[in-house]
C-alpha positions as CSV (number, residue, x, y, z in Angstrom):
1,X,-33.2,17.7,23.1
2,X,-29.8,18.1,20.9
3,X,-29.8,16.5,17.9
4,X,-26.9,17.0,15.9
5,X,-26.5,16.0,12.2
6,X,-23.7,15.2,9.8
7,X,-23.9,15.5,6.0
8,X,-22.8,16.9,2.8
9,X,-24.4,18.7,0.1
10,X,-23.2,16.6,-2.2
11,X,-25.0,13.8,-0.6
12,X,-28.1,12.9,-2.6
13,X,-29.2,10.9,0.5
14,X,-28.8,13.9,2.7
15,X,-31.4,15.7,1.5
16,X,-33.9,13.0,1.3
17,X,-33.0,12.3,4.9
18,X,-33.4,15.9,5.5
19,X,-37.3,15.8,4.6
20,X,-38.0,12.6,6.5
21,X,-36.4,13.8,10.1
22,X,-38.2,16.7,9.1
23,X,-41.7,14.8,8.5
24,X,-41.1,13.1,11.2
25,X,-40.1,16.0,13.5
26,X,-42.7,18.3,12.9
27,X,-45.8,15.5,13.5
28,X,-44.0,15.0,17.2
29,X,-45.7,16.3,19.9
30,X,-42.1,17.5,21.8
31,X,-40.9,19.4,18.4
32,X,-40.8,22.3,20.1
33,X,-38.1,20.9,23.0
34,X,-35.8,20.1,19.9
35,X,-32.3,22.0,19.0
36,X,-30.9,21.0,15.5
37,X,-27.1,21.5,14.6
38,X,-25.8,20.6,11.0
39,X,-22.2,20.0,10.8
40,X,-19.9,19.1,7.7
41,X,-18.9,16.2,6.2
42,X,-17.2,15.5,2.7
43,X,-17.8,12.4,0.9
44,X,-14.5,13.1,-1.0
45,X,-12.5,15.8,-0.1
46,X,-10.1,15.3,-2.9
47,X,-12.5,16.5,-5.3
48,X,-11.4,19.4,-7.3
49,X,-13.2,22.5,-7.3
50,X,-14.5,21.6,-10.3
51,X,-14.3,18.1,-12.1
52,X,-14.7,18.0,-16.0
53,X,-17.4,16.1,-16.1
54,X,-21.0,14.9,-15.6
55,X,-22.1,13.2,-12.2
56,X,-22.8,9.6,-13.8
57,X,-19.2,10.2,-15.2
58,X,-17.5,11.0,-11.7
59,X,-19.3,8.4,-9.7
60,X,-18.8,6.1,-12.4
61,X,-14.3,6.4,-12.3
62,X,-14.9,7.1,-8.6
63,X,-16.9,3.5,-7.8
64,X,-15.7,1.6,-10.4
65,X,-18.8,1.5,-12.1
66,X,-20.2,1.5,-15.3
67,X,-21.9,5.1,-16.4
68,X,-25.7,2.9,-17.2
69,X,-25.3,1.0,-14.1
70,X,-24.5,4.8,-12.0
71,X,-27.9,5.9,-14.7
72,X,-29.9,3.3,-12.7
73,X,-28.7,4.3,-9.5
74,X,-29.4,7.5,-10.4
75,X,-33.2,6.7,-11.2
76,X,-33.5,4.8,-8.0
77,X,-32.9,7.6,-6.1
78,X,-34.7,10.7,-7.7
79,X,-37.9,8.0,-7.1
80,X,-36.8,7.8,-3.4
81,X,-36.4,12.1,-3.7
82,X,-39.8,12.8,-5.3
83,X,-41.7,10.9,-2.6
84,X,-40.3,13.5,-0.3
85,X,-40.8,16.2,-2.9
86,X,-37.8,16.7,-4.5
87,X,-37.1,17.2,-7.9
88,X,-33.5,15.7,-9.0
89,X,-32.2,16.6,-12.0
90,X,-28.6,14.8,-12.1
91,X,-28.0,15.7,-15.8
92,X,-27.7,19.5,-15.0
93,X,-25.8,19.2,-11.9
94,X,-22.7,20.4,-11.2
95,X,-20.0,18.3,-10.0
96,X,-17.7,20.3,-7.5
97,X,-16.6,20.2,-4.1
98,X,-18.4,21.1,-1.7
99,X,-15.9,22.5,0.6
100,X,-16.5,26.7,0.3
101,X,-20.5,25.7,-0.2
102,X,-19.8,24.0,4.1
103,X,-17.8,27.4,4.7
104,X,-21.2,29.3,3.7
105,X,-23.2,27.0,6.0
106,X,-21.0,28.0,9.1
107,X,-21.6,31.2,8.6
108,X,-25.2,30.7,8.6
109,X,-25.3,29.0,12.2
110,X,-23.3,31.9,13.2
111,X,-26.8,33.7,13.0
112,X,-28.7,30.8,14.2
113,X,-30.1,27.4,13.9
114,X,-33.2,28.7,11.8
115,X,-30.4,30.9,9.4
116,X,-28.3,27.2,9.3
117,X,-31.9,25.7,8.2
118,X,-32.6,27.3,5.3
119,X,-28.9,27.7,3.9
120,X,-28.4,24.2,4.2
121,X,-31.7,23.5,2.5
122,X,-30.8,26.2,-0.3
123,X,-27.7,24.7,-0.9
124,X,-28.9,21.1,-1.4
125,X,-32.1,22.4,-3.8
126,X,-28.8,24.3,-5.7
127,X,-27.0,21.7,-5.9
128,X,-29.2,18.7,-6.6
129,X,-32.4,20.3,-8.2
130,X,-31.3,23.8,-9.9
131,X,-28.1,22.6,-11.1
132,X,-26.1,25.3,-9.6
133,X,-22.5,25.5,-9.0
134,X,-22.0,25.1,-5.2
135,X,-18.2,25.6,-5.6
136,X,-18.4,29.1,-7.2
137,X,-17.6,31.6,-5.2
138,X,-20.4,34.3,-6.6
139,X,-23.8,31.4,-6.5
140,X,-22.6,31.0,-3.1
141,X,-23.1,34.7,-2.4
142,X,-26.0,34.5,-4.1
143,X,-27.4,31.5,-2.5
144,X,-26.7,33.3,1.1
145,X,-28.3,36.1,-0.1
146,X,-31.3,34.5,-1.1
147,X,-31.5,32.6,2.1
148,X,-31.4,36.2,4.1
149,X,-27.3,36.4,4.8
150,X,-25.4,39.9,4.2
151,X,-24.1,39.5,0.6
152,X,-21.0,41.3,1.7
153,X,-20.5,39.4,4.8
154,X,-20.4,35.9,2.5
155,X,-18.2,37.1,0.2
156,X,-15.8,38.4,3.0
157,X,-15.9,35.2,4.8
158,X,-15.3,33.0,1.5
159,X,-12.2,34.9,0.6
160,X,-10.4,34.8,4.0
161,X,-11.8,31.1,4.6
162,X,-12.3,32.0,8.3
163,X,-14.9,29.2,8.7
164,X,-12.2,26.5,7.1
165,X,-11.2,25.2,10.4
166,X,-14.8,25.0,12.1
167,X,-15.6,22.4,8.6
168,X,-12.6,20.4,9.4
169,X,-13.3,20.2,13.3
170,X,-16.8,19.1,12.5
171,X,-15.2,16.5,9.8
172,X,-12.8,15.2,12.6
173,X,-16.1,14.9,15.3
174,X,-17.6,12.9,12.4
175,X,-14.4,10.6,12.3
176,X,-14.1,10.6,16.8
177,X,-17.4,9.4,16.3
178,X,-17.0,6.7,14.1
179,X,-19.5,8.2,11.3
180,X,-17.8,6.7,7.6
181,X,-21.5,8.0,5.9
182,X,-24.3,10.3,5.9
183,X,-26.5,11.8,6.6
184,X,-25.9,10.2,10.3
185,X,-28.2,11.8,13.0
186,X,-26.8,12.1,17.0
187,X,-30.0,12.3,19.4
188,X,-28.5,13.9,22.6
189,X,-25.1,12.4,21.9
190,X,-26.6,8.9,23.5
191,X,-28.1,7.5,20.2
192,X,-27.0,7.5,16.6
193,X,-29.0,6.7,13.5
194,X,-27.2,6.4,10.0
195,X,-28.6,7.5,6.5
196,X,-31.7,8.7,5.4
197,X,-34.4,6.4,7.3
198,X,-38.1,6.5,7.0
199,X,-39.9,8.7,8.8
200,X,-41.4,6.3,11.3
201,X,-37.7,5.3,11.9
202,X,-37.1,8.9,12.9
203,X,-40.1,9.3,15.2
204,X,-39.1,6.1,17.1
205,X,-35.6,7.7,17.5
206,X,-37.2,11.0,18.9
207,X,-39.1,9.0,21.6
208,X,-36.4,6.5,22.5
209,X,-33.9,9.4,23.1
210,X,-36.6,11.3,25.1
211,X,-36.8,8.2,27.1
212,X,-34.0,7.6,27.7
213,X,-33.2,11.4,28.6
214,X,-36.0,11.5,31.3
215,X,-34.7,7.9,32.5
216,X,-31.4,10.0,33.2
217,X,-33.1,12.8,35.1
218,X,-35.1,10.6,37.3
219,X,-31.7,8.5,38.3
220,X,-29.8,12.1,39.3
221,X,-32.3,12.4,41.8
């Protein structure tokens, strides 16, 4: 089974998603038949590299919102985060976009979907629990690095922005697609599931897709 994922690292949600597919992946007895792709998406592209600025003040001129009401939101999720483990810290992070941070994750799948894995989890624990600057060019490398990528090799493929067009094809599938959130999960591209769902959700996703998968086969004969 494909299954094929959208989201951003600068998606709070994304990573709490993460951790419940996960959950529920690893407790299903046909894990082992399952390919994961992560692909890019940008919650807002316009974002400067770097905004002047703490997140409750971004979201807060982005939404409309007042910065207590964004506070609360805030809360609300690092609950939802710790029940998968997570430790969010949103007064240390970063605000920045999260463009060069996808470039890195490209480069990761290059090497495979167990390389992509960890990259993509490295960069959301940066981001959203270290408060580490996923738009700087040198945590990036470091990040990589960390996660087992050629140091050299980043940095090469930052500066020359060879994966650019590989983030903005995955950002137009997302839009072919009719994905406006994430994370959104694509189970064999026959079923689609948006944002980060409980894990049961997930499981029942697995075995509907599998069903309907073996349904397919048995009609070809």
């Amino acid at each position: 089974m494909q299954i094929d994922i959208w989201s951003d690292i600068a998606c709070p949600w994304c990573f709490i998603g993460k951790r419940r597919f996960e959950r529920a992946l690893a407790a299903w007895e046909h894990r082992d038949e399952v390919t994961v792709t992560w692909h890019s998406f940008q919650l807002d592209p316009a974002l400067p590299e770097h905004y002047d600025g703490t997140e409750a003040e971004y979201l807060a001129s982005r939404k409309g919102m007042a910065v207590q009401q964004v506070r609360q939101m805030f809360e609300h999720v690092s609950a939802q985060a710790a029940g998968e483990g997570l430790r969010y810290d949103f007064d240390r992070l970063v605000v920045a976009n999260s463009l060069r941070a996808h470039q890195l994750l490209h480069l990761a799948k290059e090497q495979g979907p167990g390389a992509a894995d960890a990259v993509k989890d490295a960069l959301l624990s940066a981001h959203f629990e270290q408060g580490r600057d996923i738009g700087d060019v040198e945590t990036l490398v470091a990040i990589g690095a960390e996660a087992g990528l050629d140091a050299l090799e980043i940095r090469a493929a930052l500066a020359d922005e060879r994966f650019a067009p590989a983030v903005r094809a995955d950002i137009e599938q997302a839009q072919q697609l009719g994905v406006t959130g994430v994370p959104f999960f694509v189970f064999d591209m026959r079923l689609g599931l948006s944002g980060a769902q409980p894990a049961e959700v997930f499981a029942h996703a697995l075995e509907q897709a599998r069903a309907a998968a073996l349904e397919d086969a048995r009609a070809e004969r």
